[in-house]
C-alpha positions in Angstrom: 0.0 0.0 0.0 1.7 3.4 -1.3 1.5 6.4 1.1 -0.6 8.8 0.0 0.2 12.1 1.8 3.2 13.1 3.3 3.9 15.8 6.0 7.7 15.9 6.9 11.1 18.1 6.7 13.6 17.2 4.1 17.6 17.8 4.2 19.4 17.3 1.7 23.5 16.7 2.0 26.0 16.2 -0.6 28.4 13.1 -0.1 31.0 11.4 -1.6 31.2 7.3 -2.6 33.9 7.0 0.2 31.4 8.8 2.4 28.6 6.9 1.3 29.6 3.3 2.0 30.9 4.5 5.4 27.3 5.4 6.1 26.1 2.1 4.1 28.3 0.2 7.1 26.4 2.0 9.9 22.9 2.4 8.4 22.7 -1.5 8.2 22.3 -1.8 11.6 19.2 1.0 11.7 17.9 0.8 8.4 16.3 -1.6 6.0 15.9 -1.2 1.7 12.3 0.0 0.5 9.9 -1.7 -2.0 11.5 -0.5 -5.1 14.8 -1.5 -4.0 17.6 0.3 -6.5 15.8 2.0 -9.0 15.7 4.9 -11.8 13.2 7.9 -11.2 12.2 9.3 -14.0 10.1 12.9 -13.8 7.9 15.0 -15.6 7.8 18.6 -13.9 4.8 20.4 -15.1 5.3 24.6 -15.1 3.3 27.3 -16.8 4.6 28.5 -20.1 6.6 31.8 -18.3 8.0 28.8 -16.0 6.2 30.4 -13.4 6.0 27.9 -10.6 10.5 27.4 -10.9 11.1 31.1 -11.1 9.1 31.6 -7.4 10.8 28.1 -6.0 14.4 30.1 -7.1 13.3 33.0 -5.0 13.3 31.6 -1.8 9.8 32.1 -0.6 8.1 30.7 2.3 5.7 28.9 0.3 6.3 26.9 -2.9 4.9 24.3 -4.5 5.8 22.0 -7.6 3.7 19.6 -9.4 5.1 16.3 -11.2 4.1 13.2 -12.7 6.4 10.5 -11.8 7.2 6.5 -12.4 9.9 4.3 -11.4 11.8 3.1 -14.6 10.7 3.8 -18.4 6.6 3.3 -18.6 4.4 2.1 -21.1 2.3 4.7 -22.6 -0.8 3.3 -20.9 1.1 2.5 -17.4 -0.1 3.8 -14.3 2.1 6.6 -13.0 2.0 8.8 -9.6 0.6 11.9 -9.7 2.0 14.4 -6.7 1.5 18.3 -5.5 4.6 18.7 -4.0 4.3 22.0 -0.9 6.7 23.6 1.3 6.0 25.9 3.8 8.1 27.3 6.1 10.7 24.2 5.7 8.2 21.4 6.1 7.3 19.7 3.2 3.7 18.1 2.1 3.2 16.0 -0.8 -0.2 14.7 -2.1 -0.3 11.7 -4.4 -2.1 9.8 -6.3 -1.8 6.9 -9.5 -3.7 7.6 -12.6 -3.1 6.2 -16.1 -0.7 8.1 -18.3 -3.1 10.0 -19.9 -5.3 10.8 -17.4 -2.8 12.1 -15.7 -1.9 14.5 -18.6 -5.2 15.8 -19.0 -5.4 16.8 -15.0 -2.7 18.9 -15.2 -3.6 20.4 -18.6 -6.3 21.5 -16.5 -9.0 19.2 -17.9 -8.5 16.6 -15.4 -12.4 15.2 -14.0 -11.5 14.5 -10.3 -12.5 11.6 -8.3 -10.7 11.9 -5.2 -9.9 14.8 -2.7 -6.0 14.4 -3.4 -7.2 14.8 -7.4 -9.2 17.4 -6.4 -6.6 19.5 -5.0 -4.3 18.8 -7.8 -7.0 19.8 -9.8 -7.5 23.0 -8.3 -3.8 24.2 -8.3 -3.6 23.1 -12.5 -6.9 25.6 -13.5 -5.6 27.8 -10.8 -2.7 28.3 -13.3 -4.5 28.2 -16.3 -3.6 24.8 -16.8 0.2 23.4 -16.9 2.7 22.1 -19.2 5.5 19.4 -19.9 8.8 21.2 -18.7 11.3 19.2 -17.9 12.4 15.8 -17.5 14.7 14.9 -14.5 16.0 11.0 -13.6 18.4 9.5 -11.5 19.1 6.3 -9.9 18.1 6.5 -6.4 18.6 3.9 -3.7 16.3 4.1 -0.7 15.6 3.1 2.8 13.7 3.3 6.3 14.7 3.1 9.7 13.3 -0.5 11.1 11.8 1.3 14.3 9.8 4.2 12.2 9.0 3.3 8.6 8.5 7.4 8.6 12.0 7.9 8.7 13.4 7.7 5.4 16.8 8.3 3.6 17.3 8.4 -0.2 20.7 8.3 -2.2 20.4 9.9 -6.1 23.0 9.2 -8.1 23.6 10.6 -11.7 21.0 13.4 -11.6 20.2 13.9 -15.7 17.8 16.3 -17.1 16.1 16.7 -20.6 13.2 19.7 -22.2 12.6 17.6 -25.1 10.6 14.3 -25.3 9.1 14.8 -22.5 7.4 11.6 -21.2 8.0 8.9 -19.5 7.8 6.1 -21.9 10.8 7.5 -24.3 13.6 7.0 -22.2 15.3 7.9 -18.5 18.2 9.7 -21.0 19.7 13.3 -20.1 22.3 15.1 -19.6 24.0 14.5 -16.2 24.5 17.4 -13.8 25.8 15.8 -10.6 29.1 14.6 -11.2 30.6 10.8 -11.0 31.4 10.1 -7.3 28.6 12.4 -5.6 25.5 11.1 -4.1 22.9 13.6 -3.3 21.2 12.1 0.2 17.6 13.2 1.5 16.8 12.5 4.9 13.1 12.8 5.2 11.8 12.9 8.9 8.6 13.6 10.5 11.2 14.3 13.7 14.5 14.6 15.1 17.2 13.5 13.1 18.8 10.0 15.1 21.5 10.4 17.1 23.7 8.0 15.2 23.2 9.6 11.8 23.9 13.5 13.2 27.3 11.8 14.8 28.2 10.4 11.4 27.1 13.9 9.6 29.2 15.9 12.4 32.2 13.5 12.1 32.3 13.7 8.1 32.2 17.4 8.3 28.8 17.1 6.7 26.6 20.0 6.2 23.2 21.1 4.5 22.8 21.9 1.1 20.0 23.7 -0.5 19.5 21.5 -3.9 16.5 21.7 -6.5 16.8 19.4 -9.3 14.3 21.4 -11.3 16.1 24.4 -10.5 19.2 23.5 -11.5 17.7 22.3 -14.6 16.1 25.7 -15.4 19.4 27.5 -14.6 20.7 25.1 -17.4 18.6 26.3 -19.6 18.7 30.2 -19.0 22.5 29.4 -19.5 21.8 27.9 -22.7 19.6 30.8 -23.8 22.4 33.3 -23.0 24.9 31.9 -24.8 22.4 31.4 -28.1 21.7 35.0 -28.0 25.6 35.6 -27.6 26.4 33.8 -30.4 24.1 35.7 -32.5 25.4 38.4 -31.5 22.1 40.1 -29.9 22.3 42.4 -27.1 20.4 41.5 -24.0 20.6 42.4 -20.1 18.4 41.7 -16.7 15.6 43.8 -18.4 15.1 41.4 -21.3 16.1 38.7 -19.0 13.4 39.5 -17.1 10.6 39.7 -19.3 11.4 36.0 -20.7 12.4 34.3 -17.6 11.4 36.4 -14.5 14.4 37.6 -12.0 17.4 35.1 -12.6 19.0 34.1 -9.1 23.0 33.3 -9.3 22.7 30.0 -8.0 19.4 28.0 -8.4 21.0 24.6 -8.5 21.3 25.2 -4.2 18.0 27.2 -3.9 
């Protein structure tokens, strides 16, 4: 039985391999492998055409919210897939869920959806809210994931070889893309409803471990306003934060840690 909802806070930490099969050593004696086992995530990220919905997640605000469609692995075109509303507020996270046929699930977040549930109807609600969303991006990775064995709401996730594509963007093509976390880092989530164990804040401390502020999607838009600047350099066009602005909204310097 998948969870549904989800109300919890989420830190993210940036570790080496070495680093990570020193914590592999220790977490065996706390933790046990989910469901899916090892796995590749692939990701649709739905935005409005102005990209509206990155553009306030880069900004820092106290509320943000993000909506995907997601499967584990390449998908037939008729597979079911999870649907999920993705909120933060004021550093706790709350996700809403819910599995729908492939092209159900487009039509929802087109804004045409016809809702059965109350999770559909809130995703529902935010899509016409927006006028209705689009296919923006396509993230993967290959993600190993676990859950402590005394509190199956304690969970840590390791994501390897983050990738990220804006074309062919479903989930049935391919988990293909170009790679923006280097060979030899692991990106780790630790998602708790609580206090961090003991055991795992020692091993952060001792490994000189620290917090990172990492969006996937945002580091995927940043890609892509990169990309834009140096097409209009090429041609030789003359642009600046005004222009910039009216395109993309205000560009931060760093999205990929926002």
């Amino acid at each position: 039985m998948f969870q549904l909802t989800f109300k919890r806070y989420e830190i993210k930490y940036l570790l080496t391999d070495e680093q990570r099969q020193r914590l592999a050593i220790l977490m065996d004696r706390f933790m046990v492998p989910d469901e899916w086992g090892p796995s590749t995530v692939c990701n649709v990220y739905y935005d409005t055409p102005s990209r509206l919905l990155v553009r306030r997640s880069a900004e820092h605000p106290d509320y943000k919210e993000k909506v995907r469609i997601r499967s584990y692995g390449v998908q037939d075109p008729d597979a079911t897939v999870f649907v999920e509303l993705k909120k933060k507020y004021d550093g706790v996270v709350y996700k809403r869920r819910c599995s729908m046929d492939a092209r159900r699930a487009q039509a929802m977040l087109s804004g045409h959806g016809d809702p059965q549930t109350q999770i559909e109807r809130e995703l529902d609600y935010t899509c016409r809210r927006y006028g209705g969303l689009e296919p923006a991006f396509f993230i993967a990775y290959d993600r190993e994931a676990c859950y402590a064995k005394d509190d199956h709401e304690f969970r840590m996730t390791f994501d390897r070889r983050i990738r990220s594509r804006t074309t062919d963007l479903r989930l049935d093509v391919s988990s293909d893309g170009e790679q923006y976390l280097e060979d030899g880092l692991n990106l780790l989530e630790v998602k708790a409803g609580g206090a961090i164990p003991l055991w795992l804040t020692e091993f952060l401390n001792g490994e000189g471990l620290f917090k990172v502020r990492f969006s996937k999607v945002g580091a995927a838009w940043q890609r892509e306003l990169q990309r834009t600047l140096e097409a209009r350099h090429r041609a030789g066009q003359r642009f600046g934060a005004v222009s910039l602005r009216s395109q993309f909204g205000s560009v931060p310097s760093n999205v990929a840690f926002a």
